[in-house]
N, C-alpha and C positions, 0 to 999 in steps of 0.2 A: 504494500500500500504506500503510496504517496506520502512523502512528511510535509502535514498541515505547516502554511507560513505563517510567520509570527510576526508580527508588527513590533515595528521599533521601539514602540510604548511601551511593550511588553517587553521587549528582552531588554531592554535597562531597567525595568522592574525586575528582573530574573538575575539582573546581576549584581542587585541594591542588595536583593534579599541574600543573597549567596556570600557578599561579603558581609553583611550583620550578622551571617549564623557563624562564621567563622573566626568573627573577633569574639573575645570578650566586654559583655554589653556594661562593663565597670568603667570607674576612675580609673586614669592613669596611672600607676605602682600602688595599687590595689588588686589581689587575687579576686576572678571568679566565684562566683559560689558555688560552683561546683568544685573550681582548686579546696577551694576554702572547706568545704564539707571532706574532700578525699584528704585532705592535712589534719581534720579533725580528726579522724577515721584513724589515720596515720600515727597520732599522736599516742590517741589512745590504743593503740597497739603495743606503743613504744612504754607507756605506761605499765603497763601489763607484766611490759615484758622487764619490766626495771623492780618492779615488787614479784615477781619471780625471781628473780636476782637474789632480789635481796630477801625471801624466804628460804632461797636454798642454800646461802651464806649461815642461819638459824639451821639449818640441816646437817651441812658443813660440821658445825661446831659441835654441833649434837653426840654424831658420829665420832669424831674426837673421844669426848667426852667420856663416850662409850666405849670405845675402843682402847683409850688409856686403862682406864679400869681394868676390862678385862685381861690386859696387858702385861700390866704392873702382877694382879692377882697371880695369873699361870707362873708368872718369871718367882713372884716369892714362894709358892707354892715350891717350884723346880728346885729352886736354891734351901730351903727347907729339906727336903726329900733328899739333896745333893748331899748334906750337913749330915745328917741320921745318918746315910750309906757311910760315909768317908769317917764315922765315926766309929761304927759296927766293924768295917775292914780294919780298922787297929785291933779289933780285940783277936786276940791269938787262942781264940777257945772256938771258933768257930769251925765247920768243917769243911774240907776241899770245895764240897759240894755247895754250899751259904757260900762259901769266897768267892768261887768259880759265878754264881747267881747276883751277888751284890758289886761285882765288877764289871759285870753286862750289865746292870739297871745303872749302875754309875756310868759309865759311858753312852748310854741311851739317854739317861737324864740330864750329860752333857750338852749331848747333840739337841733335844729340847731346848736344852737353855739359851742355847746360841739360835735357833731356830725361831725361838719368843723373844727373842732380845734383837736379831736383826728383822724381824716382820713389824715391830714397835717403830723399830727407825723408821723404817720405807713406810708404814703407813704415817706418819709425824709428816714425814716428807711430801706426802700424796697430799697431805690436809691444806700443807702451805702451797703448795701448787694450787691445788684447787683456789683456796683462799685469791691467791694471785691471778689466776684467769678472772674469776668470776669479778673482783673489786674491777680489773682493767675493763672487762667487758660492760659492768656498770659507767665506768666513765666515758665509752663510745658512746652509749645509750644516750645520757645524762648532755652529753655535745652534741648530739640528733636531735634531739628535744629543745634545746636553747634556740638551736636553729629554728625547730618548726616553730616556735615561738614568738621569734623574731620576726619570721615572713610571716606570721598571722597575726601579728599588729600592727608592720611597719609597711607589709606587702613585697618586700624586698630584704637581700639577707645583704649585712655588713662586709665591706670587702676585711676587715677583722674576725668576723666571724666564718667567715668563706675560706681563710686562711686556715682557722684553728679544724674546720673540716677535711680543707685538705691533709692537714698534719693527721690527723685522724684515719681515713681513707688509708695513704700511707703507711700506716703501721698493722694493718688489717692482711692478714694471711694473702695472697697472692694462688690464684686455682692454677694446680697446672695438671696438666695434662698425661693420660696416663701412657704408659707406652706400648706402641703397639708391636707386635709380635710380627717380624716380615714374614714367617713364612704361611701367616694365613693368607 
């Protein structure tokens, strides 16, 4: 079929309308409301996602907490049991047999103790790791937020604030790529 002509009246009508939907019908360095609702949206995410943070920093500590304990307990416990054995193997009344038995459980109750004594460390260690991701990752968040903050009162972000993101951005893991096998 034919394409109906359009009169000139009309396609400058057709092209008024085409650039009003395209701009934003705002002030000048003022967001959209639609910007403005998806920043909201945004924000509150970032929200979320920052008392997450910092509940599972409360978790963190928890775990610790807990883990010390049980920690400390097993190692005095070992060290006890080590004491009694190392104690009984002086006495010269015992038989081959009680020697021979209290010399395996002392060297067993060794290897325990070295086993509960370096699992204490490495989880100490894991706690402060942990500690250390999660505090850093709070403070990306916490520079997200300043920003959404910033453009949703002033409509525009600070070239000082623009900076402290880039530095941010920057220091954020880098994806790379995994490698591929040539002989697929």
């Amino acid at each position: 079929a034919p394409l109906a002509k359009v009169a000139p009246a009309e396609k400058a009508a057709n092209k008024t309308a085409n650039k009003t939907a395209a701009t934003p019908l705002t002030h000048p360095g003022h967001p959209s409301a639609n910007f403005s609702s998806a920043l909201l949206k945004q924000h509150k995410a970032l929200e979320d996602l920052y008392k997450h943070l910092k509940a599972n920093i409360k978790n963190i500590n928890k775990g610790e907490v807990g883990g010390k304990e049980i920690g400390q307990k097993e190692i005095e416990q070992l060290k006890q049991r080590l004491a009694h054995e190392t104690e009984q193997l002086k006495n010269s009344s015992i038989s081959d047999f009680q020697r021979e038995l209290l010399t395996n459980r002392t060297r067993s109750d060794k290897h325990a103790l070295e086993y509960w004594t370096r699992s204490r460390e490495l989880e100490h260690s894991m706690f402060h790791s942990s500690l250390k991701m999660t505090h850093g990752l709070m403070s990306k968040v916490n520079a997200v937020m300043e920003a959404y903050d910033e453009v949703m009162k002033t409509g525009a972000l600070s070239s000082k604030k623009a900076a402290a993101l880039k530095t941010v951005a920057d220091r954020l893991p880098k994806p790379s790529l995994l490698e591929v096998d040539d002989d697929m």
